[in-house]
KOLNU-426946 format. One record per residue (C-alpha): residue number from 1; residue in three letters; x, y, z. Coordinates in steps of 0.25 Angstrom, whole numbers. Example, Ala and Ser with C-alpha at 12.3 -4.5 7.8 and 13.67 -1.06 7.14 Angstrom:
KOLNU-426946
<1,"Ala",<49,-18,31>>
<2,"Ser",<55,-4,29>>
//
This chain:
KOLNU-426946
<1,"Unk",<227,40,417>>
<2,"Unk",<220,30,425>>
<3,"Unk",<226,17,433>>
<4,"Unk",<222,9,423>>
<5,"Unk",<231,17,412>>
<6,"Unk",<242,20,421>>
<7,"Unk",<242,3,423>>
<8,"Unk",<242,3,406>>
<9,"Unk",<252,13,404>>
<10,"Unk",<262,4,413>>
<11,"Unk",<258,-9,406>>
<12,"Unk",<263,-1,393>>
<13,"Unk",<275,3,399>>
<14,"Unk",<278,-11,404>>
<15,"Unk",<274,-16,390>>
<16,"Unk",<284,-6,384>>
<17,"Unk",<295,-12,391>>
<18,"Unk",<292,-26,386>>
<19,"Unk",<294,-21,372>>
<20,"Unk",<307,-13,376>>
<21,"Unk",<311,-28,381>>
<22,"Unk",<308,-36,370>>
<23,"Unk",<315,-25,362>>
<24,"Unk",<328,-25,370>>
<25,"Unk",<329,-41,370>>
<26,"Unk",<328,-39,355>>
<27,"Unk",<339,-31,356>>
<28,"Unk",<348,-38,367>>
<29,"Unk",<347,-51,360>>
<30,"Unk",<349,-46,344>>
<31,"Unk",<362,-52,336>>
<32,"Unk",<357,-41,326>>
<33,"Unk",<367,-26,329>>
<34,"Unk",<354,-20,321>>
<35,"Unk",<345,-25,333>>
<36,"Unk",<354,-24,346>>
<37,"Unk",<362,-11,342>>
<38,"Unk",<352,-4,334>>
<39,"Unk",<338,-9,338>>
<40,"Unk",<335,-11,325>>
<41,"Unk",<322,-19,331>>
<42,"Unk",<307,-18,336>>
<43,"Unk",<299,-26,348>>
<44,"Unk",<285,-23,352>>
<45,"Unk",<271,-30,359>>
<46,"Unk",<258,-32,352>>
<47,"Unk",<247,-35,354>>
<48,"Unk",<238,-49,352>>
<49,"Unk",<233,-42,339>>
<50,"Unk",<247,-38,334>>
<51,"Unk",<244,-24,339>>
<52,"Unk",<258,-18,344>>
<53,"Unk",<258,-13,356>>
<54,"Unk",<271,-8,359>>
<55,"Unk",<286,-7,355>>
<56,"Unk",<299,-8,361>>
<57,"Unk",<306,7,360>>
<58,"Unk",<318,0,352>>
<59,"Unk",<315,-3,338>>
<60,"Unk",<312,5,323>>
<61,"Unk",<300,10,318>>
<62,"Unk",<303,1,306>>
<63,"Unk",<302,-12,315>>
<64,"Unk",<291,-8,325>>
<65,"Unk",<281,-2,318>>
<66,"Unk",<283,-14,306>>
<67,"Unk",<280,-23,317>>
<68,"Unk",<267,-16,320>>
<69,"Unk",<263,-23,308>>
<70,"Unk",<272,-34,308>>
<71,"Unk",<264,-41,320>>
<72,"Unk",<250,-41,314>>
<73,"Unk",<257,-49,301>>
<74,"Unk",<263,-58,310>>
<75,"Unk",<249,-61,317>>
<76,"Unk",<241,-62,302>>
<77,"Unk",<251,-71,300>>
<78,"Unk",<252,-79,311>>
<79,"Unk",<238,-86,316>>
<80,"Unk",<235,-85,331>>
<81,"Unk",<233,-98,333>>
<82,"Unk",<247,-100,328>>
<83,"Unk",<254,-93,339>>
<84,"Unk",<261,-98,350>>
<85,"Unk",<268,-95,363>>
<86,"Unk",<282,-96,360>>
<87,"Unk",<280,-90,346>>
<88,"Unk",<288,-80,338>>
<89,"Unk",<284,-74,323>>
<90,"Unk",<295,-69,313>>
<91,"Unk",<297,-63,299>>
<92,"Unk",<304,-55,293>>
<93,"Unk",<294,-51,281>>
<94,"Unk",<296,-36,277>>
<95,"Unk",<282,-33,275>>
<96,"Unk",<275,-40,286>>
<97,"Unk",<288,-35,296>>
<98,"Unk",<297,-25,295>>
<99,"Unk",<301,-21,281>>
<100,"Unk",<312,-31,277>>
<101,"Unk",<317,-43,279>>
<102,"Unk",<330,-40,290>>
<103,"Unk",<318,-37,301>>
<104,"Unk",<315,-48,307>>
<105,"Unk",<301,-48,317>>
<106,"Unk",<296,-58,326>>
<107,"Unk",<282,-58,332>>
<108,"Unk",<279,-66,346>>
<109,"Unk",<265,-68,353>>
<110,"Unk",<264,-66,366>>
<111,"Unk",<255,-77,374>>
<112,"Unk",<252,-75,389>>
<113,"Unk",<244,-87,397>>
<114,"Unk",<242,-95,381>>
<115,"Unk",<235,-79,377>>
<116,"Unk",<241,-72,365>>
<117,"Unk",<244,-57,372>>
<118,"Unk",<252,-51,362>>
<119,"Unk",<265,-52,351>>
<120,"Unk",<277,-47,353>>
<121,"Unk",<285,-43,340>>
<122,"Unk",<299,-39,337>>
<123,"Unk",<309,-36,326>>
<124,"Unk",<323,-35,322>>
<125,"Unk",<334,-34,309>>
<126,"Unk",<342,-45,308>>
<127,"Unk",<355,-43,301>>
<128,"Unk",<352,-52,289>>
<129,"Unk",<340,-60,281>>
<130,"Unk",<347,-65,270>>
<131,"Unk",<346,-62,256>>
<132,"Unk",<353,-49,249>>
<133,"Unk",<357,-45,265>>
<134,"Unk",<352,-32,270>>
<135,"Unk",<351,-23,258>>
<136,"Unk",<343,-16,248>>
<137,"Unk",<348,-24,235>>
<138,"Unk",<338,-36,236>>
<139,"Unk",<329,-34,224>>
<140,"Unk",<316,-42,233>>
<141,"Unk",<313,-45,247>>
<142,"Unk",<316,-60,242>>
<143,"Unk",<331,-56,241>>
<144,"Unk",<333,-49,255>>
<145,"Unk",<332,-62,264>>
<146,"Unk",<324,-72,270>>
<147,"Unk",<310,-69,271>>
<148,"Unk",<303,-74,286>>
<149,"Unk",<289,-74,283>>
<150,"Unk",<280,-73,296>>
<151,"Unk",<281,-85,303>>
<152,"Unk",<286,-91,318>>
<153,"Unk",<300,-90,324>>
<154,"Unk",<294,-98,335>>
<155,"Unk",<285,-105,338>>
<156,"Unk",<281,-107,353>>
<157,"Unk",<295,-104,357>>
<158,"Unk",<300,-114,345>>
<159,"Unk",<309,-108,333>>
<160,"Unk",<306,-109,321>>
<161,"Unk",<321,-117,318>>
<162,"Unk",<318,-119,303>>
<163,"Unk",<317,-103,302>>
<164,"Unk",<331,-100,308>>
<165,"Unk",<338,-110,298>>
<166,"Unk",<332,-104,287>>
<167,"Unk",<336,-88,293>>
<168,"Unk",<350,-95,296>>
<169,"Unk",<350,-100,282>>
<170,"Unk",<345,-86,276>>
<171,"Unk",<355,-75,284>>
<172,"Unk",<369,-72,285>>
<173,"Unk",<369,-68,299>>
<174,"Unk",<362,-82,304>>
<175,"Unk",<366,-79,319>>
<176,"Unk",<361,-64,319>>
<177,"Unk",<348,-65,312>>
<178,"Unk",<344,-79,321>>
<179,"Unk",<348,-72,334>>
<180,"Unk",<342,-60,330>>
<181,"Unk",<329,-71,328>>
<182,"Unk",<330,-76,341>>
<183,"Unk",<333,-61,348>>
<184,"Unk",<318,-56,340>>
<185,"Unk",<312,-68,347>>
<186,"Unk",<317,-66,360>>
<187,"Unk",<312,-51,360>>
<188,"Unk",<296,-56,358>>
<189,"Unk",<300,-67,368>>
<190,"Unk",<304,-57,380>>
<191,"Unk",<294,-45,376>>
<192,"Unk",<284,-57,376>>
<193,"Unk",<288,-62,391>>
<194,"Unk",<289,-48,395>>
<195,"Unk",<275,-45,393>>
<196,"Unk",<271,-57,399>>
<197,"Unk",<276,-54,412>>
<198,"Unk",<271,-40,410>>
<199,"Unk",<257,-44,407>>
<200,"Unk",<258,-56,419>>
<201,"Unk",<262,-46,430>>
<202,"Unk",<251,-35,424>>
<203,"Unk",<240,-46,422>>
<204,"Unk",<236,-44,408>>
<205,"Unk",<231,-54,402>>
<206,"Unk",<232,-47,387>>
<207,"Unk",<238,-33,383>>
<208,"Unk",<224,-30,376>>
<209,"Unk",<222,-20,388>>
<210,"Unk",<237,-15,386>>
<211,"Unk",<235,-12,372>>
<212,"Unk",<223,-5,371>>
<213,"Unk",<229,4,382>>
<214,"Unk",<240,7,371>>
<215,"Unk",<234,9,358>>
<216,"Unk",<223,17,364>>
<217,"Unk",<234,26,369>>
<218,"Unk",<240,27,357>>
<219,"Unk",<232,28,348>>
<220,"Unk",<224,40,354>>
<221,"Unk",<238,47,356>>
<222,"Unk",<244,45,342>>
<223,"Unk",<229,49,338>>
<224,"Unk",<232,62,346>>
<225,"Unk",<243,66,338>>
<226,"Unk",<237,63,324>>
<227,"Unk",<226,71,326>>
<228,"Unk",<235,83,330>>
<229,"Unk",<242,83,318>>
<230,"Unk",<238,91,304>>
<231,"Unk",<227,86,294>>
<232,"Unk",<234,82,281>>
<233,"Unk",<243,75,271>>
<234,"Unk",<257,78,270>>
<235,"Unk",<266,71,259>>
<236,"Unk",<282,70,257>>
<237,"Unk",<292,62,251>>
<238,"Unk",<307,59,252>>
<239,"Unk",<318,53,242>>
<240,"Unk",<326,42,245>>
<241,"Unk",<338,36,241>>
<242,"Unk",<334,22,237>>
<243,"Unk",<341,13,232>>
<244,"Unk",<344,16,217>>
<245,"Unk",<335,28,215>>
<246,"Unk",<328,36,226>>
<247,"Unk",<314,32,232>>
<248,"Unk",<306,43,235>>
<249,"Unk",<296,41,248>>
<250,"Unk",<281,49,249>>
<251,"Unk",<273,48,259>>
<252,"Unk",<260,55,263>>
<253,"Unk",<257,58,277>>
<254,"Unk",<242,59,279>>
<255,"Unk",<234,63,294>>
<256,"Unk",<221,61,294>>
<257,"Unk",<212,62,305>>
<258,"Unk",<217,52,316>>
<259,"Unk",<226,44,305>>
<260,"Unk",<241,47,298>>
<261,"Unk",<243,40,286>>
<262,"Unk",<258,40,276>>
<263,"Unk",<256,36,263>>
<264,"Unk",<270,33,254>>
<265,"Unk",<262,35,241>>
<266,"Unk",<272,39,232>>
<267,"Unk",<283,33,236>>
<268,"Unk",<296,27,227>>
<269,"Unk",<290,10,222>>
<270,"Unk",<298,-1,227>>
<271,"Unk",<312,0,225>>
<272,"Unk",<319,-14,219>>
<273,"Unk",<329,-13,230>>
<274,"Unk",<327,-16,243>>
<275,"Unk",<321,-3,251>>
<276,"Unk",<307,-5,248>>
<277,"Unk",<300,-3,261>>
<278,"Unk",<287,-13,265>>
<279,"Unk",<275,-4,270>>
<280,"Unk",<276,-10,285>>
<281,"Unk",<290,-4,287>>
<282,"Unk",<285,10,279>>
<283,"Unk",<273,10,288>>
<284,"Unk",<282,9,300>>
<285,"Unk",<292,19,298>>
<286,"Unk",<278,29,291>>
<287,"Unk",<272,26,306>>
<288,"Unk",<285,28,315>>
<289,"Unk",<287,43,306>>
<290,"Unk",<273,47,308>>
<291,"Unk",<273,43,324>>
<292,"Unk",<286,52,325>>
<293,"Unk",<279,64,321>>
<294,"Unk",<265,60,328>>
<295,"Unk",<266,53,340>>
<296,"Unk",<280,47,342>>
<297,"Unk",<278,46,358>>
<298,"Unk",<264,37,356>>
<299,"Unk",<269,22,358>>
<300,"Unk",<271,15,345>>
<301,"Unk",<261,4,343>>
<302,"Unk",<249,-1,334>>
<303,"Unk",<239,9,340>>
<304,"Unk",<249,22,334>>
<305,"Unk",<254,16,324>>
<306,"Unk",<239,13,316>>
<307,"Unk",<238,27,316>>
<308,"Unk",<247,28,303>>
<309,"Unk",<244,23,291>>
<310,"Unk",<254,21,279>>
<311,"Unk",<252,18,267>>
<312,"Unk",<258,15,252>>
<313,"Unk",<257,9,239>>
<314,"Unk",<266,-1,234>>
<315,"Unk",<281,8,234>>
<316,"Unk",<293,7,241>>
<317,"Unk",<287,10,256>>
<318,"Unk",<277,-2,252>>
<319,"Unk",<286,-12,245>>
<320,"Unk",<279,-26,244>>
<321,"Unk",<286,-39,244>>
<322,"Unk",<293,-43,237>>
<323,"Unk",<301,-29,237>>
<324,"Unk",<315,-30,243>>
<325,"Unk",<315,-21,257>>
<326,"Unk",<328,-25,263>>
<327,"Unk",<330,-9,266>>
<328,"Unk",<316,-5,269>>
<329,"Unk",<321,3,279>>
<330,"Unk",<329,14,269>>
<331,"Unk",<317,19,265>>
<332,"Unk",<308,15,275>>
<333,"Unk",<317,23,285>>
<334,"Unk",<314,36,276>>
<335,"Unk",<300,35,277>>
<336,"Unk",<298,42,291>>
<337,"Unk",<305,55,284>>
<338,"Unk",<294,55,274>>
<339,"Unk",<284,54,281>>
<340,"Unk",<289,65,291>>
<341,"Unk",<291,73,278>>
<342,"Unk",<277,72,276>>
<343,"Unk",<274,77,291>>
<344,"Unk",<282,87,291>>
<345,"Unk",<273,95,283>>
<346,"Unk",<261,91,292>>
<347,"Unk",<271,95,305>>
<348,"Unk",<280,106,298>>
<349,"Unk",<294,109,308>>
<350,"Unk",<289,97,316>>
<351,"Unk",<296,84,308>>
<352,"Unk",<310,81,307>>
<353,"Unk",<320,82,297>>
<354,"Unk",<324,70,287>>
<355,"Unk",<334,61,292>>
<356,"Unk",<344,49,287>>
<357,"Unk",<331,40,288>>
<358,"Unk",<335,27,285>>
<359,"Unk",<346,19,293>>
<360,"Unk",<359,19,287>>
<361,"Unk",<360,5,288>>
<362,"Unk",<374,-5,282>>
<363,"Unk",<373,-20,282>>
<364,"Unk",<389,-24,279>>
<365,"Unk",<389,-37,275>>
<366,"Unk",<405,-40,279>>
<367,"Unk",<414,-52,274>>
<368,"Unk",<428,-56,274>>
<369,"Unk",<437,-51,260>>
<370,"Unk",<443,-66,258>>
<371,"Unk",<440,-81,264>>
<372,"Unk",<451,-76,276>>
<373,"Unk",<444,-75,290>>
<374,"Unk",<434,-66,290>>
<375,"Unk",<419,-62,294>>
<376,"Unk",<407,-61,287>>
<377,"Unk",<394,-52,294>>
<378,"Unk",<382,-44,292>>
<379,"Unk",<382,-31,297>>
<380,"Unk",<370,-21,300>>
<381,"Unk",<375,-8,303>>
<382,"Unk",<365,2,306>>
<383,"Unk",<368,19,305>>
<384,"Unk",<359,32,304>>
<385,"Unk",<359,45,298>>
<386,"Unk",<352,58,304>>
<387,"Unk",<339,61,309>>
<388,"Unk",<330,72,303>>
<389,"Unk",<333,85,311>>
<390,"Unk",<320,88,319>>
<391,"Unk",<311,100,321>>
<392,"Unk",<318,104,334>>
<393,"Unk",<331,94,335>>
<394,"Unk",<344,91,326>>
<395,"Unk",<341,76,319>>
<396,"Unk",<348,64,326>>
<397,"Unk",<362,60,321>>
<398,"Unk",<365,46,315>>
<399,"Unk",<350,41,321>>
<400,"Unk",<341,33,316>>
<401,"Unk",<328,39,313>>
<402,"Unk",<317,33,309>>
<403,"Unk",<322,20,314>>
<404,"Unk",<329,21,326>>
<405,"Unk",<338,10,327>>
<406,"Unk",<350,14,334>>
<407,"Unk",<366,15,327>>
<408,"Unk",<374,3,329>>
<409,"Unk",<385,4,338>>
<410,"Unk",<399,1,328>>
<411,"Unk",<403,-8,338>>
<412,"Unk",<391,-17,338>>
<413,"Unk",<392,-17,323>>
<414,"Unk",<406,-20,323>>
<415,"Unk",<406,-33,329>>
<416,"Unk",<395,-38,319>>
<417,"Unk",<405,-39,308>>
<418,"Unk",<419,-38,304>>
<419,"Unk",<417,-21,301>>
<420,"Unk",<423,-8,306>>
<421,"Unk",<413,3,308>>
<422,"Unk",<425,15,306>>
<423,"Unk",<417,27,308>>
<424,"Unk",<402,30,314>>
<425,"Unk",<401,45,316>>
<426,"Unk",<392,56,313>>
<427,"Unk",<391,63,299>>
<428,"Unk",<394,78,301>>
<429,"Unk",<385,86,292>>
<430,"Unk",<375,76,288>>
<431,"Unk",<364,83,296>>
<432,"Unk",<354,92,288>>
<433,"Unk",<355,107,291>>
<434,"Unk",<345,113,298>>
<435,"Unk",<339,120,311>>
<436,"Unk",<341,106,317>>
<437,"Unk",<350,96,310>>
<438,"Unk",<349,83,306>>
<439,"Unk",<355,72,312>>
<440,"Unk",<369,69,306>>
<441,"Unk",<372,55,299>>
<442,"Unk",<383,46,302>>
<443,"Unk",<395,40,293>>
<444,"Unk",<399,26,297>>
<445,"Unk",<412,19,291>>
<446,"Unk",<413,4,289>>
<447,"Unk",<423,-6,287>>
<448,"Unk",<425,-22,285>>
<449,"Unk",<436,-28,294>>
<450,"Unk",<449,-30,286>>
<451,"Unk",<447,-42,279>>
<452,"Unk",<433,-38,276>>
<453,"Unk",<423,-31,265>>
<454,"Unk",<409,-29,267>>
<455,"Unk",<397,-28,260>>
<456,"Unk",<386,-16,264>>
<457,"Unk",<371,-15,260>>
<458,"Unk",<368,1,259>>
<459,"Unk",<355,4,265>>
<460,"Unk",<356,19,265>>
<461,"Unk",<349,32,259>>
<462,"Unk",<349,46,262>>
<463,"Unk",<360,45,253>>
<464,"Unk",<356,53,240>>
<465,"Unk",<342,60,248>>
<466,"Unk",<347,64,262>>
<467,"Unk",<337,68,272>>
<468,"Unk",<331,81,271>>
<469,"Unk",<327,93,282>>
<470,"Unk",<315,99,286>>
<471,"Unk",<312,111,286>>
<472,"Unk",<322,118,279>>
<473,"Unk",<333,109,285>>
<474,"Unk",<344,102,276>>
<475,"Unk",<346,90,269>>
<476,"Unk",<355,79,279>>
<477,"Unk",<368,73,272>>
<478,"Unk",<365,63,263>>
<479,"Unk",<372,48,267>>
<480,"Unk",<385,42,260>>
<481,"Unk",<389,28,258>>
<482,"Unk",<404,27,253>>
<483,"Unk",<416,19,257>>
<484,"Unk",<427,24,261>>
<485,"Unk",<435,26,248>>
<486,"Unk",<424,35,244>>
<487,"Unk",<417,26,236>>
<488,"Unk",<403,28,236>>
<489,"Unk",<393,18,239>>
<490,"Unk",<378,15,235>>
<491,"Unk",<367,18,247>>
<492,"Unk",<362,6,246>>
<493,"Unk",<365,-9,242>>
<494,"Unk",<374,-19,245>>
<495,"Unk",<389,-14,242>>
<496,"Unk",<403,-18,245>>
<497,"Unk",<415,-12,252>>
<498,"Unk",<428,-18,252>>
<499,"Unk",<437,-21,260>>
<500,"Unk",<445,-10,266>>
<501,"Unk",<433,1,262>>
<502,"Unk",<425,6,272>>
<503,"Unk",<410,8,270>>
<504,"Unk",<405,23,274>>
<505,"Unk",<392,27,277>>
<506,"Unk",<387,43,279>>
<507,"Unk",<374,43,284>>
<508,"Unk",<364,53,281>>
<509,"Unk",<361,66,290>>
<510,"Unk",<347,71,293>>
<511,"Unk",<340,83,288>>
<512,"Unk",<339,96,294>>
<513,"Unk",<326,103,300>>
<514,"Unk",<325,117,298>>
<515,"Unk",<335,129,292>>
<516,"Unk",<349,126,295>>
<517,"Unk",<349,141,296>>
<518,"Unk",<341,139,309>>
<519,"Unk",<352,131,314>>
<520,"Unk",<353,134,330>>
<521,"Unk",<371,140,330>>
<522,"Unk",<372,132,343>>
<523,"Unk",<367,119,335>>
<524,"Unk",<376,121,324>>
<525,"Unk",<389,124,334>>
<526,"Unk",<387,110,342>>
<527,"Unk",<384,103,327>>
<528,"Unk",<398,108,322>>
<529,"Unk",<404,106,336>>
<530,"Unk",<399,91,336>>
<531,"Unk",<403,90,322>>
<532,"Unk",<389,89,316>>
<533,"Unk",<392,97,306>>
<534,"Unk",<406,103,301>>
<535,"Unk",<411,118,300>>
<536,"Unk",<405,118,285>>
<537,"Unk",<391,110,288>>
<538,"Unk",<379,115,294>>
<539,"Unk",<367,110,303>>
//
């Protein structure tokens, strides 16, 4: 490595930590728990061309590698002649952002001495847009809340007042959602500053330089890895629960030469309830899947990420508008186990088990029984099941994978409504038996405060198809939704519990890689020690 590419490399570094800022102003300032509990978000630089040139470590896949793309529709939209300093871009438009209309993502150029230098781009969910509320039971995109096509937030530092009382007008949580506005705003404002300093006390004049630097980089060491990998086509598929009848997902994960492409051919059509997935968000999460086998300490950015292809006819990993896609993520979460279905028999003993896969997410809509004193709130809850064992480890316990937003803490939760979050504890024997096992679920018992009932929208699966092992390891628990009568209640849709009853959820464990009867003794002591698994379970 020469001067040159040693000065480089730190310029990288430095911009790495401008993105880590902007994410952690994102997450400082957020009304939302979602964003600054779980960093349920995504912050990133660009380049002058909408290429992106590098994420903050906080964020999903789903938000990240949507905004990939998300950026260069802002800029087809939005003229160069019509960009200011001072200006900031938003929408919330599931097939040009992030899947659905609760992702909210704003777009910022940056300007140094009058000179367009790049766009900063972030993104978060805000707890409510309107319409049927956060929910699979809209029977259109029309129905699930305001629609913000791409337009400006600002304009040279100006905001846009006549879009805030039509969001105030629209929402439930009017304080939440505008502060969570101004907080998105903000984070491309200091990652904006941030890199102007950077780029005064460097003396760049651009990033072109910078950028090149980057994508060459990558893109030779994500080739390095493809080409290592066998010739072929590989095919897999994976039932779902849907919502009122199973959806099955296919994919087809071809490696060709210097390319990989996944095609969802033969996927379940659009479903008329809301967990159709618009191709941005199944590209995202087909990429994120593929860059965990391949090359998952290459950075993320435009250069590694045009070396996957995804593709699909019209089905429910390609929904168009004007499909309702509220819970995109449902199925769009079980995408990355399909298509690692399908590497595992180009890698056989090399790919993780399945895992719980989507989020077990609860949005509790909570509201006084009578006219008496009482308080009315929205609120997001957001739990995991278990991770996939993996070739050479037990899966993780109540961890979100292929997400990775992080459990919200019961107390945090707490104070955003008038609830009792009774029990958050592991779910002893929900892990798939195997040579390793997979991650255990979790139960979570909630309650209204006395003198309250709530409403809950179900957004769950893994209930009647429960993740399977690899390998010859076994099947993880499936999940349960009941009260706490022993009433049982729907996976998902909106649905009612009432006063006095608590809600009980039992999410789903991971499946088990390898024979259980391979099962190291010293790993099954210490599970039935920890109270992984009881006398009578196994692991």
């Amino acid at each position: 490595m020469n001067v040159s590419d040693i000065r480089m490399q730190v310029m990288w570094n430095r911009l790495i930590s401008v993105v880590e800022e902007q994410a952690l102003t994102l997450i400082r300032t957020a009304f939302s728990t979602s964003v600054r509990e779980a960093g349920d978000l995504s912050a990133g630089v660009f380049g002058p061309d909408g290429q992106m040139l590098a994420q903050a470590v906080t964020g999903t896949p789903g938000h990240v590698n949507t905004m990939a793309e998300a950026v260069l529709n802002f800029l087809a939209e939005i003229p160069r002649e019509e960009m200011f300093e001072g200006d900031t871009y938003v929408t919330n438009d599931p097939w040009l952002g992030t899947g659905h209309l609760h992702d909210i993502t704003m777009v910022s150029p940056s300007f140094l001495d009058g000179r367009l230098v790049g766009f900063f781009a972030c993104t978060a969910h805000v707890v409510d847009v309107g319409g049927r509320g956060f929910g699979a039971d809209a029977k259109s995109v029309y129905e699930e809340g305001i629609q913000i096509p791409i337009m400006k937030f600002a304009e040279r530092g100006v905001v846009n007042t006549s879009l805030l009382r039509l969001l105030k007008a629209n929402v439930r949580e009017p304080d939440q959602v505008i502060g969570d506005f101004y907080s998105l705003s903000a984070c491309n404002e200091v990652g904006h500053r941030r890199l102007v300093t950077m780029m005064r006390e460097i003396g760049l004049s651009d990033l072109d330089a910078l950028a090149e630097f980057i994508f060459s980089r990558t893109r030779a060491a994500t080739l390095e890895r493809i080409r290592a990998l066998p010739q072929g086509a590989w095919s897999n598929v994976m039932d779902t629960d849907g919502y009122d009848e199973p959806i099955r997902l296919a994919a087809k994960v071809e490696i060709r030469g210097e390319t990989i492409n996944v095609d969802f051919t033969g996927s379940s059509a659009p479903s008329r309830w809301g967990i159709n997935v618009p191709l941005i968000y199944t590209k995202a999460y087909a990429s994120y899947a593929l860059k965990c086998v391949i090359a998952p300490d290459v950075p993320n950015n435009s250069a590694s990420l045009a070396l996957f292809t995804i593709s699909s006819p019209e089905n429910i990993c390609n929904a168009q508008r004007p499909a309702p896609v509220s819970l995109r993520h449902v199925i769009g979460h079980m995408i990355p186990d399909v298509v690692l279905g399908a590497l595992s028999q180009a890698l056989p003993g090399q790919i993780q088990a399945e895992g719980a896969g989507s989020l077990w997410n609860v949005h509790l809509s909570v509201k006084p029984v009578s006219k008496q004193a009482g308080r009315r709130a929205e609120v997001l809850m957001f739990n995991s099941g278990g991770t996939g064992a993996r070739p050479a480890l037990d899966g993780l316990s109540a961890t979100a994978f292929p997400s990775g937003v992080m459990t919200m803490p019961i107390e945090a939760t707490e104070q955003t409504g008038p609830i009792v979050i009774w029990r958050k504890e592991l779910r002893p024997d929900s892990g798939g038996a195997g040579r390793y096992r997979g991650g255990l679920g979790q139960v979570i018992e909630i309650g209204a405060m006395p003198g309250h009932e709530l409403d809950f929208s179900a957004m769950f699966d893994r209930v009647n198809h429960p993740a399977q092992g690899r390998e010859g390891g076994e099947a993880g628990a499936p999940g349960e939704v009941v009260l706490d009568d022993g009433t049982k209640m729907r996976p998902k849709g909106w649905q009612h519990v009432p006063a006095g009853r608590h809600l009980i959820l039992k999410a789903p464990g991971g499946g088990g890689f390898g024979p259980a009867s391979e099962r190291d003794p010293e790993a099954l002591a210490a599970d039935l020690r920890g109270g992984y698994v009881s006398a009578g379970g196994k692991s």
